[in-house]
C-alpha positions as CSV (number, residue, x, y, z in Angstrom):
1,X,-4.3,67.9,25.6
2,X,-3.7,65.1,23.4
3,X,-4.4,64.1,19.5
4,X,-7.7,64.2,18.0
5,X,-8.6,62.0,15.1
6,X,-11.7,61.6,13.5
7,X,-12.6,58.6,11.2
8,X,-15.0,56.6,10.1
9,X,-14.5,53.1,12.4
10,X,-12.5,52.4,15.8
11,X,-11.6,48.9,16.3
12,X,-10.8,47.9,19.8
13,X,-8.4,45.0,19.7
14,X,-5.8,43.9,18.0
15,X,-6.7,39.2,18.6
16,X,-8.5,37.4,16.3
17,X,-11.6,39.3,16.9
18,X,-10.0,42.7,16.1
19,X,-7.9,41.7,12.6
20,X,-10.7,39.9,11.5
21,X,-12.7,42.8,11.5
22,X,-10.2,45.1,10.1
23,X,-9.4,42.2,7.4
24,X,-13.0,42.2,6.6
25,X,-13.2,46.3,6.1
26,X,-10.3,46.3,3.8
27,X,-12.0,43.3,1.9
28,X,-15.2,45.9,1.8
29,X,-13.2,48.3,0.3
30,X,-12.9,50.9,3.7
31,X,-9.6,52.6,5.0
32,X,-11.5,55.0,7.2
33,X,-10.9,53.3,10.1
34,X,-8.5,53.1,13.1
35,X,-7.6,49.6,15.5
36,X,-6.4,50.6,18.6
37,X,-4.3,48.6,20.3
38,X,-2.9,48.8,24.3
39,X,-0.2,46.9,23.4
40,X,3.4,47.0,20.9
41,X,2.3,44.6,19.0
42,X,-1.0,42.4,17.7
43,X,-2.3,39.2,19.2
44,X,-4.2,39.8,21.7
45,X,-4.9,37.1,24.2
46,X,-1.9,35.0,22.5
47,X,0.6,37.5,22.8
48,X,0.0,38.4,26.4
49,X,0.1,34.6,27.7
50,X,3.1,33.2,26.9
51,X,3.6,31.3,29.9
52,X,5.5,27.7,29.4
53,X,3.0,25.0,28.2
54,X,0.8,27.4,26.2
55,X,-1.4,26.0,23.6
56,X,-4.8,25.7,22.2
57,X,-7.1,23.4,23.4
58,X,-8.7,23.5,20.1
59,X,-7.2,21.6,17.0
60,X,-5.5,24.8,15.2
61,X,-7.3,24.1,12.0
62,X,-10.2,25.2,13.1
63,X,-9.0,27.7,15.6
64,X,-7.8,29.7,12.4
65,X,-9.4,31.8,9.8
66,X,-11.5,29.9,7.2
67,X,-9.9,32.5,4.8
68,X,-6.4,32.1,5.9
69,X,-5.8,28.7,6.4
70,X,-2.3,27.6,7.4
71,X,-1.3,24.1,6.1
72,X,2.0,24.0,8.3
73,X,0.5,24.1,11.9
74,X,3.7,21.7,13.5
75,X,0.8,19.9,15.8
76,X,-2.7,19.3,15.9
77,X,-3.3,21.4,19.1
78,X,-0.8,24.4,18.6
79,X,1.6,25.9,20.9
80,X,1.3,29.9,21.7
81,X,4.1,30.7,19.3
82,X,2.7,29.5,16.3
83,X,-0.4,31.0,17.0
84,X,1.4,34.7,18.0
85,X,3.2,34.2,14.7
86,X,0.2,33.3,12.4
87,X,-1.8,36.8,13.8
88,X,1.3,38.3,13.1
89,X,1.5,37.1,9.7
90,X,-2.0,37.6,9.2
91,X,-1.9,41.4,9.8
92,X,1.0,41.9,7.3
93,X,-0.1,39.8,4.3
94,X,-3.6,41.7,4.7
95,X,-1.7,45.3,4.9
96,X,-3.9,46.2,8.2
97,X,-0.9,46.8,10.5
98,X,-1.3,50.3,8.8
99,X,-4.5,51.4,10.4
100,X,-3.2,50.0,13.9
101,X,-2.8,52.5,16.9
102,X,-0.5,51.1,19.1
103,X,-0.2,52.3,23.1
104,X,-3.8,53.0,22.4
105,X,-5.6,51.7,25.5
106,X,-9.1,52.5,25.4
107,X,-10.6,53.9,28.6
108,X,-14.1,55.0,27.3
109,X,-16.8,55.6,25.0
110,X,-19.2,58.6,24.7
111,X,-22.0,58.6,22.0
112,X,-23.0,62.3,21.1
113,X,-26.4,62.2,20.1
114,X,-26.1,65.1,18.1
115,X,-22.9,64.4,16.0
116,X,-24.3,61.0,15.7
117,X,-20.7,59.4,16.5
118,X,-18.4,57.7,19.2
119,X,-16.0,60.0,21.3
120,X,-13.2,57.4,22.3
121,X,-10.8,58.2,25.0
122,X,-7.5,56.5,25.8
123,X,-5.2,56.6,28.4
124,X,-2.5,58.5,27.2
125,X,-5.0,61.2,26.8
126,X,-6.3,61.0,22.6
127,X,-9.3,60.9,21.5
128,X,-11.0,59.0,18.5
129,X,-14.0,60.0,17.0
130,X,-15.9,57.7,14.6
131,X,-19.6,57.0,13.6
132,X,-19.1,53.4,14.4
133,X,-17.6,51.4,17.6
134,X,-16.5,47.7,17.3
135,X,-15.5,46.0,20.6
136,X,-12.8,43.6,20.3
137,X,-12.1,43.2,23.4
138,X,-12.4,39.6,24.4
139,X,-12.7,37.8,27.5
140,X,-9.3,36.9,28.2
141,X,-7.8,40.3,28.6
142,X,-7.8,41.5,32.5
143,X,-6.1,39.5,34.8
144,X,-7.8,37.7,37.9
145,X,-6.1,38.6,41.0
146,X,-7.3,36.8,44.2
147,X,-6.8,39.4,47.1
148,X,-4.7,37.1,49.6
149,X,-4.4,38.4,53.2
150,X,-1.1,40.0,53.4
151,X,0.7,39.4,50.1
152,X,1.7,42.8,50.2
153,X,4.2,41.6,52.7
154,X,5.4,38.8,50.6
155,X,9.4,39.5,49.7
156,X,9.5,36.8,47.1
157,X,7.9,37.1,43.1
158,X,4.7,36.9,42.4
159,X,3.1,37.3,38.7
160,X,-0.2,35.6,37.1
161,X,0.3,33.5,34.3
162,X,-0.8,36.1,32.0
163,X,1.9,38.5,32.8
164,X,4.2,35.8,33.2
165,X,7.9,36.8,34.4
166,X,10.5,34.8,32.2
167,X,13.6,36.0,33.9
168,X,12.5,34.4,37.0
169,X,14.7,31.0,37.5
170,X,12.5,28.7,39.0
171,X,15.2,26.0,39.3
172,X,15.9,24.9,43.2
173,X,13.0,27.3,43.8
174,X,9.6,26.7,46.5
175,X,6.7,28.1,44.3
176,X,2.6,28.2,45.0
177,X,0.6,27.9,42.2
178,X,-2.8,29.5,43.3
179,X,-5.6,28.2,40.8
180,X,-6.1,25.3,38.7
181,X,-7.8,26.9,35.5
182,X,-6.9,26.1,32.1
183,X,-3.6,28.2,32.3
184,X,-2.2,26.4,35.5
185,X,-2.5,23.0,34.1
186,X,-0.4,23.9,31.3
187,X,2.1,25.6,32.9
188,X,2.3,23.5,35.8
189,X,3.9,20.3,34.4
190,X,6.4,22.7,33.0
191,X,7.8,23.9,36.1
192,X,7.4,20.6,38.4
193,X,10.6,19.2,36.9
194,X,12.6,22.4,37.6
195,X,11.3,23.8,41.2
196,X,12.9,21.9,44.5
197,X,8.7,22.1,45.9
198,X,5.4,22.8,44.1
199,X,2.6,23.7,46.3
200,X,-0.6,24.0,44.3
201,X,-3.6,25.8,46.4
202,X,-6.8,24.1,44.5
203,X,-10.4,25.6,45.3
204,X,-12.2,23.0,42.9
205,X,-10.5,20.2,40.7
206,X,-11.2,20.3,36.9
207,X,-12.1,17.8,34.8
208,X,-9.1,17.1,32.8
209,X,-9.1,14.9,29.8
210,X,-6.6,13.0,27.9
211,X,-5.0,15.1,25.1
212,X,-5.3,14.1,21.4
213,X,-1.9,16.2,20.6
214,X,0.0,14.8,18.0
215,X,2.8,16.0,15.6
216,X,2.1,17.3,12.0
217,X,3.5,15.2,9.7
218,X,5.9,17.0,6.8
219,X,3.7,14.9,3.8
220,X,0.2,16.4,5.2
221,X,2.4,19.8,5.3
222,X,3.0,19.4,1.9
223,X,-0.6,18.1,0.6
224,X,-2.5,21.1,2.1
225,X,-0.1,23.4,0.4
226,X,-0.3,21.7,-3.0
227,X,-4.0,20.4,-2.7
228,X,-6.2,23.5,-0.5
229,X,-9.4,21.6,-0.8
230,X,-8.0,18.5,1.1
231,X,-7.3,21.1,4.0
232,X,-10.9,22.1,3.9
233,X,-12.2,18.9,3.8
234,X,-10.0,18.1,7.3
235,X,-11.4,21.4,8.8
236,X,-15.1,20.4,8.3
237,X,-14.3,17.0,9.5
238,X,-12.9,18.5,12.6
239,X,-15.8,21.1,12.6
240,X,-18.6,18.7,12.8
241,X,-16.2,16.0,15.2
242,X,-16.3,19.6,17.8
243,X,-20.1,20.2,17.2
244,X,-21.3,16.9,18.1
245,X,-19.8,17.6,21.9
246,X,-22.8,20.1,21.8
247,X,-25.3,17.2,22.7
248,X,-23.1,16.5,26.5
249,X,-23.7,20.3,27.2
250,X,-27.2,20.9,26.3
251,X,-29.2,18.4,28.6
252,X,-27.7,14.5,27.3
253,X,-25.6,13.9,30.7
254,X,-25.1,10.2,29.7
255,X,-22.9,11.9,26.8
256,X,-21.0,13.1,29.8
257,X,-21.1,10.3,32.4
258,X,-19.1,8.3,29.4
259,X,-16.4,11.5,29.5
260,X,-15.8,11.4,32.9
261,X,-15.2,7.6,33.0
262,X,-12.8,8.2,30.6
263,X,-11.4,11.8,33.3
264,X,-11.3,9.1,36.4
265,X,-8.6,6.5,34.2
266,X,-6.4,9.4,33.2
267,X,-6.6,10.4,37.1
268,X,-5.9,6.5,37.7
269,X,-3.3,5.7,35.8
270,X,-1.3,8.8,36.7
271,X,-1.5,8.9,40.2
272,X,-1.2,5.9,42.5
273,X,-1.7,7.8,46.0
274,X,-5.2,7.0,46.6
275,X,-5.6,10.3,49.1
276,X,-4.2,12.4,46.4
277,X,-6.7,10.8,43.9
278,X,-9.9,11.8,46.0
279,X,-8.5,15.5,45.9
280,X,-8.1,15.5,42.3
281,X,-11.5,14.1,41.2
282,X,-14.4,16.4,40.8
283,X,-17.5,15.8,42.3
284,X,-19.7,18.4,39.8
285,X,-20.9,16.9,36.6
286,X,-18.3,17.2,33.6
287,X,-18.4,20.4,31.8
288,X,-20.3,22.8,34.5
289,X,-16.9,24.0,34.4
290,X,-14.9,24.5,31.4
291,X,-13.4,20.7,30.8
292,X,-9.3,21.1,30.1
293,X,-7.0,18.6,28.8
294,X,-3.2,17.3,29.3
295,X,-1.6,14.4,29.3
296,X,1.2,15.8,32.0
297,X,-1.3,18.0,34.8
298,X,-1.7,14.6,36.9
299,X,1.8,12.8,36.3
300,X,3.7,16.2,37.3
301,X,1.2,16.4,40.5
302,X,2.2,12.8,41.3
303,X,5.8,13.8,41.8
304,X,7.4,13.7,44.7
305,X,8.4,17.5,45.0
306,X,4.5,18.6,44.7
307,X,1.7,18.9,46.7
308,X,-1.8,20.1,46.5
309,X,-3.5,22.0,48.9
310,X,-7.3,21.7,49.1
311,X,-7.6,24.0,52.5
312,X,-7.2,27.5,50.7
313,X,-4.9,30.4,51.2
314,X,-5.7,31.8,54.9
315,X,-2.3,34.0,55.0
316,X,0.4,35.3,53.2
317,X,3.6,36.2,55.0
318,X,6.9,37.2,54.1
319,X,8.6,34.3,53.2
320,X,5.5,31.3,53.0
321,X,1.8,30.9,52.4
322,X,-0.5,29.7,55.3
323,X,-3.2,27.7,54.4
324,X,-6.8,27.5,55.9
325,X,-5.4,24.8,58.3
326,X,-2.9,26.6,59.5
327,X,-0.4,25.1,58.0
328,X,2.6,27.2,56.9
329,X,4.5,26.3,53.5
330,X,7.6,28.6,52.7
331,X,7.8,29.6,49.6
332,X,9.9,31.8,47.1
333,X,7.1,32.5,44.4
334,X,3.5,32.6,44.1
335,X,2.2,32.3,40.4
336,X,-1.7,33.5,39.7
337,X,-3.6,30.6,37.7
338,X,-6.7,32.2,38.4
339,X,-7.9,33.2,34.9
340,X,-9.8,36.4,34.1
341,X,-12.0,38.7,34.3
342,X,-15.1,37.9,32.1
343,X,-18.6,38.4,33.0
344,X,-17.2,41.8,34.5
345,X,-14.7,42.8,31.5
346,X,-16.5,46.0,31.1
347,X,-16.3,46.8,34.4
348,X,-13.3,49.7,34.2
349,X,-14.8,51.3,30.9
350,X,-16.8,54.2,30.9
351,X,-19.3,53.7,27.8
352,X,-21.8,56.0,27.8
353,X,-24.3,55.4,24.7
354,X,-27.8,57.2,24.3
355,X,-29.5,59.7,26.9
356,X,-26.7,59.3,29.2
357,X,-26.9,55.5,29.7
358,X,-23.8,53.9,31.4
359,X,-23.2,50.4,30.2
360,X,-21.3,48.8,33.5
361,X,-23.6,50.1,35.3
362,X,-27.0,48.8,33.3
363,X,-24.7,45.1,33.2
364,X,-24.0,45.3,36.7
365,X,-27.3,45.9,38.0
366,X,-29.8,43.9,35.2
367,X,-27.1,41.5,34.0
368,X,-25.4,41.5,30.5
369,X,-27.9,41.9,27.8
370,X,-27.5,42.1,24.3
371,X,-28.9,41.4,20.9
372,X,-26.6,38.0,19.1
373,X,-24.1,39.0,21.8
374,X,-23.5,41.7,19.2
375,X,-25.3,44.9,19.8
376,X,-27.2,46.7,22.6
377,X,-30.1,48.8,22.5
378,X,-29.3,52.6,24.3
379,X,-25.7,52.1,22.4
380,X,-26.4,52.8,18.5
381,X,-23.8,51.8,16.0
382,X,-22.2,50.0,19.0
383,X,-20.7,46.2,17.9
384,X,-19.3,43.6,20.3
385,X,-17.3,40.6,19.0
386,X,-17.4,37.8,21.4
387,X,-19.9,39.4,23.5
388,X,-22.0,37.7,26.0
389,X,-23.5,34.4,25.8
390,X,-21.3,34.1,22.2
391,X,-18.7,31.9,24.2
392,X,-18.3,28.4,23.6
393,X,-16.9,25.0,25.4
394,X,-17.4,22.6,22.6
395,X,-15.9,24.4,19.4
396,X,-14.3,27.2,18.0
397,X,-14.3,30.5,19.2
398,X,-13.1,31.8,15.7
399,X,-16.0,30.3,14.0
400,X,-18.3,32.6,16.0
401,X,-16.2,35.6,15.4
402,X,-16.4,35.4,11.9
403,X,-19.7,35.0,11.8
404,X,-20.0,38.0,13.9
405,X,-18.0,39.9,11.6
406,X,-20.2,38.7,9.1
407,X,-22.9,40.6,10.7
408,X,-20.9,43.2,11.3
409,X,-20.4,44.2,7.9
410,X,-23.7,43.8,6.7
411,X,-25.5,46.0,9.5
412,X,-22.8,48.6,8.7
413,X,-24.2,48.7,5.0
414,X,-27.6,48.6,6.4
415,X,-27.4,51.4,8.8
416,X,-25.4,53.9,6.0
417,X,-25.3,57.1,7.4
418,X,-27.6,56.6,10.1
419,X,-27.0,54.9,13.3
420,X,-28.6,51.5,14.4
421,X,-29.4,50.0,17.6
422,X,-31.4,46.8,18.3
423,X,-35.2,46.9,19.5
424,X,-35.4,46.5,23.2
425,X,-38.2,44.3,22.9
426,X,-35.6,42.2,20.3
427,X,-33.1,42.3,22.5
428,X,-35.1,40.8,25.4
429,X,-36.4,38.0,23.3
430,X,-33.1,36.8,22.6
431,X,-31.8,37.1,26.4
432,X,-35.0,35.2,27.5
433,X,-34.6,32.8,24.9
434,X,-30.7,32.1,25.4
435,X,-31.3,31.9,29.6
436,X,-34.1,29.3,28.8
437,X,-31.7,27.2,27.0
438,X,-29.0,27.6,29.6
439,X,-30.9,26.2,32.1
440,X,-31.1,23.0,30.7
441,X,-27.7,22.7,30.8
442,X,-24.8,21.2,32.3
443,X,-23.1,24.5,33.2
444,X,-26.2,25.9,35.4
445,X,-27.4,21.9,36.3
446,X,-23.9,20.1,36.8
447,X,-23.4,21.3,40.6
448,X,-21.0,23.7,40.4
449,X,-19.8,27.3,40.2
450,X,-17.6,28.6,37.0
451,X,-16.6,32.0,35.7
452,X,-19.3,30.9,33.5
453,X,-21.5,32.9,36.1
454,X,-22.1,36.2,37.0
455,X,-22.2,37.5,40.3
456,X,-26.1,36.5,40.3
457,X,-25.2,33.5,39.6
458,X,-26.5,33.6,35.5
459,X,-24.6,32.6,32.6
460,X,-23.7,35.6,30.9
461,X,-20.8,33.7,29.1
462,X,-21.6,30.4,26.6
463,X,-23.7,30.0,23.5
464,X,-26.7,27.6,24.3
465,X,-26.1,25.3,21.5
466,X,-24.7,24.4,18.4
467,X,-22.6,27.0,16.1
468,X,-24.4,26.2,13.2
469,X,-27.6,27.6,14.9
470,X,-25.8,30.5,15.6
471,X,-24.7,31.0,12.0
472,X,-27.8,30.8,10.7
473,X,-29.4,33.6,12.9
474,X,-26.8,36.3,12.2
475,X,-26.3,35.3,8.8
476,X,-28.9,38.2,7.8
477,X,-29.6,41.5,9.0
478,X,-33.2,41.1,9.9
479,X,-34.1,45.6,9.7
480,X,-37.6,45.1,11.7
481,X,-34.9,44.3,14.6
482,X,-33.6,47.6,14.7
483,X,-34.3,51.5,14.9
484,X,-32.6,53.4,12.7
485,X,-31.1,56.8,14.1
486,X,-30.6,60.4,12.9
């Protein structure tokens, strides 16, 4: 039998989703709540990847906290380090590491309808009981792992670039990349200059456009710290420089013709090989799938040691990949770029909220369905941060969590002792509303397939729109959207 603790909130998470929230209790006044963490430490999704070549693809002063801006980011798009470093430093000068369960890997969630609280299980066999539940999961926590025909024979490594094996020494090595997501075209150019042969397996080519990465200078270091406002002023100006992008997503595909015009002269002036051009070059409208960018991706598949494979992965054997055309390439390591699991995150958790409801399974079978991408009705007092259709591909994630958070802390002082749980009839509005939306736009009309997409083929995943909108609705509680429990 394990421990038993009863308090008043469980956090799940420990990324920017999960210390925001704690941050914003302790701002409220609360210390009657627990964060549990899997992990040793906090971070989340930028502690676990710390392949070579991480970094945001968002300009860091806006992927931040508006309340804890950091004037010394050392480049406009920020490697994983700094990022792992500011979290860190986040949870310490807030005093929340305190409330933080680590090795605390949630496995499921019971509601007792009697007691009126959340019976949390973890895997090392505790149990946490609290009125309220806050999922701060993410999207970018479970691992994709393609199941390839006989890797269980392959002698050599093989890791995903989330669990990514740094005392492997890829120089003189043969390695197969399998993906070209977001991960793989960062890490790529990082090991093309040390393996003897790169072999990437590609499914679909990205869109990849230049990246506007550029040091930090030490006198803009120095102004932010002395003069906060200016720091503001350059995070609204990138804000609103993010937002516009909006208009290419939702239904203005000149806005995104003009993008991939700019795509196809990155591809040209990188790669001369005409035949290896055509394999690289989309054809799916710009931003059905999530659009990446790097300076390096095409130059370091334009070497002479690399090759991309368009035919698939038919066969692995012991010592080389075969691909769909039967062609065998040895090999001494295959790397996972394949991303993660997202519109089935839940998948593996057993949350079980009012008259016995089990939440995979309502997701699996009727699609993900929530209320802001926050709350769910049959699962009172039940929050999600970064829940479904709260993604984004034009701004900040971090924006939206806050906002969340926001929303968060006001339905907690709205619910007080009782439990709350959105109308159903609220809750399908704002599904019906959101799917409307997304069909208009260039993720469900732009000729592709994206983890985007469920297994039906809906998007379960981005925010229709622009952030602002989103602000505005959860910026207040509305109470005729919600019952009220107990």
């Amino acid at each position: 039998m394990g421990n038993r603790t009863e308090t008043g909130v469980i956090v799940v998470g420990t990324g920017f989703s999960g210390l925001g929230m704690a941050v914003r209790l302790r701002k409220d006044g609360r210390d009657d709540f627990v964060v549990l963490e899997k992990a040793a430490d906090v971070g989340g999704t930028w502690r676990d990847n710390s392949y070579p070549g991480c970094a945001c693809d968002i300009p860091s002063h806006m992927y931040s906290f508006s309340f804890e801006q950091n004037p010394g980011w050392s480049r406009t798009h920020s490697p994983q380090p700094e990022i792992f470093r500011y979290l860190r430093e986040v949870a310490g000068k807030y005093d929340v590491r305190r409330f933080i369960r680590f090795g605390q890997e949630m496995t499921g969630a019971r509601w007792d309808e009697e007691e009126n609280r959340w019976h949390v299980s973890t895997r090392g066999g505790d149990e946490f009981v609290a009125p309220v539940l806050v999922s701060a999961l993410g999207a970018l926590h479970r691992p994709m792992i393609p199941e390839l025909p006989g890797i269980e024979h392959f002698a050599g490594s093989v890791f995903h670039s989330a669990e990514w094996n740094h005392d492997f020494d890829f120089t003189g090595k043969r390695v197969a990349v399998v993906g070209t997501g977001a991960s793989a075209i960062q890490f790529v150019p990082k090991i093309a200059s040390q393996v003897a042969e790169l072999t990437l397996f590609q499914r679909t080519p990205p869109w990849v456009m230049p990246k506007a990465d550029r040091e930090m200078p030490g006198w803009l270091h120095r102004l932010f710290r002395v003069v906060p406002p200016v720091q503001r002023l350059y995070r609204n100006f990138l804000y609103w420089t993010l937002e516009a992008r909006a208009f290419g997503f939702n239904g203005k595909p000149w806005i995104m013709k003009i993008g991939q015009r700019i795509a196809k002269r990155n591809i040209d002036r990188a790669v001369p090989d005409p035949q290896l051009r055509a394999k690289l070059t989309p054809d799916y409208t710009m931003g059905c799938k999530r659009v990446l960018i790097s300076n390096d991706y095409y130059p370091a598949l334009a070497r002479e040691n690399a090759e991309v494979v368009t035919d698939g992965v038919a066969e692995v054997r012991e010592h080389s990949v075969v691909d769909a055309a039967g062609v065998e390439h040895e090999v001494d390591a295959i790397i996972y770029g394949t991303g993660f699991h997202v519109t089935d995150a839940f998948d593996e958790l057993e949350i079980v909220g009012r008259d016995g409801r089990n939440l995979a399974k309502e997701w699996a079978s009727e699609g993900m369905r929530t209320h802001l991408g926050i709350t769910v009705n049959g699962f009172p007092n039940l929050f999600l941060l970064l829940g479904p259709n709260t993604g984004l591909a034009h701004n900040s994630v971090v924006f939206m969590i806050e906002a969340q958070i926001s929303y968060v802390a006001q339905a907690l002082r709205l619910a007080g002792a009782r439990a709350l749980e959105p109308r159903e009839d609220v809750q399908e509005r704002f599904n019906a509303d959101v799917q409307r939306k997304l069909a208009n736009g260039i993720w469900t009309q732009g000729g592709c397939k994206s983890w985007y997409l469920d297994a039906k083929g809906v998007n379960r995943t981005i925010w229709p729109g622009f952030t602002w909108r989103y602000w505005l609705d959860t910026r207040t509680v509305q109470r005729e959207d919600f019952e009220l429990l107990g």
